[in-house]
N, C-alpha and C positions, 0 to 999 in steps of 0.2 A: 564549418557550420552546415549542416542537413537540412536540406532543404525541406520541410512542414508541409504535411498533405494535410488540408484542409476540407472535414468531412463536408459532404454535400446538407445534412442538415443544418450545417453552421451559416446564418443567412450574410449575404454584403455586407449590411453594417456592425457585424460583429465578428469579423474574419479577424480585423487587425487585434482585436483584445485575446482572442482564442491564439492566437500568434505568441504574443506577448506572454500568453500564460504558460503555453506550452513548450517555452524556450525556456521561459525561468524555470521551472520543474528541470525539465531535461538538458539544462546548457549548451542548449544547442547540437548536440549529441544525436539525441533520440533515444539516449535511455534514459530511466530513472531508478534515482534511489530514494525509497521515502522511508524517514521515522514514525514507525507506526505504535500508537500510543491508544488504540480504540480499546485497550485490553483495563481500561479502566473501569466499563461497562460488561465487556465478554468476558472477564475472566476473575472482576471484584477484585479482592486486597491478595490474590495467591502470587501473581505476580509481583508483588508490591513491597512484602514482608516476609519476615523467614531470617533462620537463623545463616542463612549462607546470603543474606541480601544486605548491602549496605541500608544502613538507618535511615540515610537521607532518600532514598529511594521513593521510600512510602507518602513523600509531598509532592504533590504534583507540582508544583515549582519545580521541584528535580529536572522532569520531561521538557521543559519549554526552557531551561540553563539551558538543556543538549542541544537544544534545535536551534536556538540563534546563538549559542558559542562554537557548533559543528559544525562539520560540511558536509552538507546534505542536501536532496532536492525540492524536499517536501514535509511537512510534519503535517501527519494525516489524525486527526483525532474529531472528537465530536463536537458538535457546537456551540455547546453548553460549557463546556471544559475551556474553548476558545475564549467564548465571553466573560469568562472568570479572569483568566489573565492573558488574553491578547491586548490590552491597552500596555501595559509593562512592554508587552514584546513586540513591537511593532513591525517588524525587518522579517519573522518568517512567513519562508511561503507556504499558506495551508493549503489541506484537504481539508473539505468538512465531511467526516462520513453521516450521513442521513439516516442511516437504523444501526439497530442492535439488540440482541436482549442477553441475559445473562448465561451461567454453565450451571447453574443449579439444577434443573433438570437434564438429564444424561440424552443424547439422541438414542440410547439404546431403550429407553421408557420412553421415549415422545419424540418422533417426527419434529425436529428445530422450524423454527421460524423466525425470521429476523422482523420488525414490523417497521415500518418508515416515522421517526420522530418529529424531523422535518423537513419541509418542502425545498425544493429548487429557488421557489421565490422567496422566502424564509434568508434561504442564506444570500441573495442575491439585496434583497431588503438590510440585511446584518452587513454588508460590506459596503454598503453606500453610508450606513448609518455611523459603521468604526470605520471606516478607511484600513479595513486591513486590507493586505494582497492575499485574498482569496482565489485562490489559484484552480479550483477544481474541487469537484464531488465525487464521493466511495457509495457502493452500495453492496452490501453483500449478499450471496443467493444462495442459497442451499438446497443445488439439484438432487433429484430423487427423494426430495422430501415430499412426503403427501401434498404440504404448501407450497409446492414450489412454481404452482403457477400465480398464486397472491406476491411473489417475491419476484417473478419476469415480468409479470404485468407492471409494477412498481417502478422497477430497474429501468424499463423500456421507458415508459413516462420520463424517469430522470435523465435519462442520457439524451431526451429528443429536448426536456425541456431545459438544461442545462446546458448544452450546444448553442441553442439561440440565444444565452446570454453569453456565449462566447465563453465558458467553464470546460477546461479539460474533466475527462469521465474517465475511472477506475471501477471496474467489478471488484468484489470479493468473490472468487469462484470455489466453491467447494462442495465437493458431493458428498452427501450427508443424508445417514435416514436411517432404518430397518432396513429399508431395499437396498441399501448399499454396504456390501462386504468388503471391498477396498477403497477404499477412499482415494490411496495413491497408484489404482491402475489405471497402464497407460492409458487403453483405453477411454475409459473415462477422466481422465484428464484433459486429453486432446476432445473427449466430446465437449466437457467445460467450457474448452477453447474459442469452439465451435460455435457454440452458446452464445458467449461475448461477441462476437465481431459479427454475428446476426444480430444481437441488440443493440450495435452498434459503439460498441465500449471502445476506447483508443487506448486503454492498457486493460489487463487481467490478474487480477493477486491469484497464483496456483500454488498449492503445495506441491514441492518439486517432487516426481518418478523416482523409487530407489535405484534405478540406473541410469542415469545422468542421458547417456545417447537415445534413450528411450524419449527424452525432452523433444525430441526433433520432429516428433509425431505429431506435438500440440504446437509445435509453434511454427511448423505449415498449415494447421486445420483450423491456427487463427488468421491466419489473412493479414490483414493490415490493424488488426489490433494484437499489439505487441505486449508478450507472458515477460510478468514477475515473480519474484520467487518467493515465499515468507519464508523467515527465518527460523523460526521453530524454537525450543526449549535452547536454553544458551548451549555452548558448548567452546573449546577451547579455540582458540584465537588463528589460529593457524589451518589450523580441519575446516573453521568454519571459511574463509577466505579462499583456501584451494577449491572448496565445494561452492562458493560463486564465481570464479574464476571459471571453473569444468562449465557450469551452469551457462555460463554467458558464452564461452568460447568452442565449448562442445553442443552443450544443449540447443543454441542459437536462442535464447533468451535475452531479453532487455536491461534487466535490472532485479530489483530486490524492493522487499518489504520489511522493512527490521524492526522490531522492540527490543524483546527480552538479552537477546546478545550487545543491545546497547544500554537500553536502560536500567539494566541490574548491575551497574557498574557504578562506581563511584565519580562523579563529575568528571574529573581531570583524564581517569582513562578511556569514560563515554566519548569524549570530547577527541581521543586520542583514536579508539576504533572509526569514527564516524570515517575523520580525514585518509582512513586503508582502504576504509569499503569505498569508498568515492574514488579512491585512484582505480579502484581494479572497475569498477562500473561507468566513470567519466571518463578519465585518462587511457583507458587501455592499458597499467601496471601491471608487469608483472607482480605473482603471489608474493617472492624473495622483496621486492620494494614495498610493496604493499607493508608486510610484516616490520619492515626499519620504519615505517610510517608510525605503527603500533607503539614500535619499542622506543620512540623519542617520547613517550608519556613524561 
C-alpha cells in the first residue's frame, strides 16, 4: 500500500474521505485506470454506432454492464448520465466530469471551449442525495485555445473546491486550437503537465508522445500530479496493451483513460479487456499475462 500525499488544500476534516477516495480509485497503488465514457457528449452517437460496432453498444446501459461487471478504478462520465442510471449501479466508483461540449464544430474553424455544466457543490449535493461513491471530479482544458483562460480559471476553482470536500481531481489536458500545430509534441505535453500540478490536479488525462520515452519529459514537469494516458480510436488488443505497458514502465506514467478500446466491444469481451488493462496498471503484469487475461473471454 502507497502511502497518500495529502494536498495541502485538502482541509483536517476532510483528509480522511479524500484518503478513502483516493485508495478506491487507485487501490492502493497510486495508479489509475478509469473507464471513460464522457464521449457521450464529446463525440455524440460516432462512437456509439457503425457498422463495425456491436448493436448493444449504442445503450448506455452497455457503459455502466462494463463498469460494475469490470475491473476497473473509476467510470468517469457526466452527471446527468449518472443520474439516469446510477440508482441500478450502486457499487461503481465515479468520476463526475463537470463540462463538455460537442465535435460539431472542428478546432480547425473555432478555437474549442469546453464550458462548466456543473458545480463542485452540484455534485457534492447529488452524492449526499444518491449515496453514490462519488469518488472525484474531471475537468477538461484546452490550452492554446483563445478560451483557455475561461477553462484554468474554471479548473482552478474546481480542483480548490473539490479538495475541501475531500474529491480526488483529474484534468483533461489537451492542447488544442489554430495556435496549436501538434497537439502530441513533447513539448507541449510536458507544458500540459506543467499546467496541471500548478492547478493543483492529482492526476492529468494526456494524449500520449509518439515516442513513448519522450513521456519522461511530462511526467517530471508534473511534479506530484501524476500523467494518464487516453486511449485513442480502438486498436487490436495486444498493440494496444504493449503500448501501456511502454507507457507506464518506460514513460513513467501512472495509468490510463479508456473508452472506445473498451466500450466498442461486446459485454463479455468489455468485461474480459477491462480485467488485462487492470493487471498491466494495478498488478504490475507483464503484456504476455496481461493478453491470457484477454483470451479467457
Amino acid at each position: 500500500m502507497k502511502e497518500i500525499e495529502i494536498p495541502a488544500d485538502v482541509p483536517k476534516h476532510a483528509e480522511q474521505k479524500y484518503k478513502e477516495n483516493y485508495e478506491a480509485i487507485t487501490k492502493g497503488t497510486g495508479n489509475l485506470f478509469i473507464f471513460a465514457a464522457d464521449q457521450k457528449i464529446e463525440h455524440l452517437n460516432k462512437d456509439f454506432y457503425g457498422p463495425d460496432i456491436p448493436a448493444e453498444v449504442n445503450n448506455p446501459k452497455h457503459l455502466f454492464e462494463i463498469a460494475t461487471k469490470g475491473t476497473i478504478g473509476a467510470f468517469a462520465t457526466h452527471l446527468g448520465l449518472i443520474s439516469q442510471y446510477g440508482k441500478k449501479y450502486p457499487t461503481i466508483n465515479y468520476i463526475v466530469k463537470l463540462n463538455a461540449k460537442t465535435n460539431i464544430i472542428p478546432a480547425s474553424e473555432k478555437d474549442p471551449i469546453s464550458n462548466r455544466l456543473w458545480t463542485v457543490q452540484d455534485v457534492v449535493e447529488f452524492q449526499k442525495n444518491s449515496n453514490l461513491p462519488i469518488r472525484g471530479v474531471a475537468y477538461t482544458i484546452y490550452l492554446g485555445s483563445s478560451f483557455e483562460n475561461r477553462m484554468l480559471q474554471k479548473a482552478a476553482q474546481v480542483i480548490y473546491n473539490a479538495h475541501k470536500e475531500g474529491l480526488v481531481t483529474i484534468l483533461w489536458m489537451y492542447p488544442r486550437g489554430k495556435n496549436v500545430n501538434n497537439e502530441k509534441n513533447p513539448d507541449m505535453i510536458a507544458g500540459a503537465a506543467g499546467v496541471a500540478t500548478s492547478l493543483g490536479a492529482n492526476f492529468a488525462k494526456i494524449n500520449p508522445t509518439a515516442q513513448i520515452t519522450e513521456l519522461q519529459q511530462a511526467t517530471s514537469a508534473a511534479g506530484n500530479t501524476k500523467l494518464i494516458c487516453s486511449g485513442g480510436p480502438k486498436i487490436d488488443e495486444e498493440t494496444f496493451l504493449q503500448n501501456l505497458h511502454n507507457q507506464i514502465h518506460i514513460g513513467k506514467t501512472s495509468g490510463c483513460a479508456i473508452g472506445r478500446n473498451i466500450f466498442q466491444r461486446k459485454l463479455e469481451n468489455a468485461i474480459a479487456f477491462t480485467k488485462a488493462i487492470s493487471a498491466i496498471v494495478y498488478e504490475e503484469k507483464s503484456v504476455e499475462k496481461a493478453i491470457k487475461l484477454w483470451e479467457k473471454k
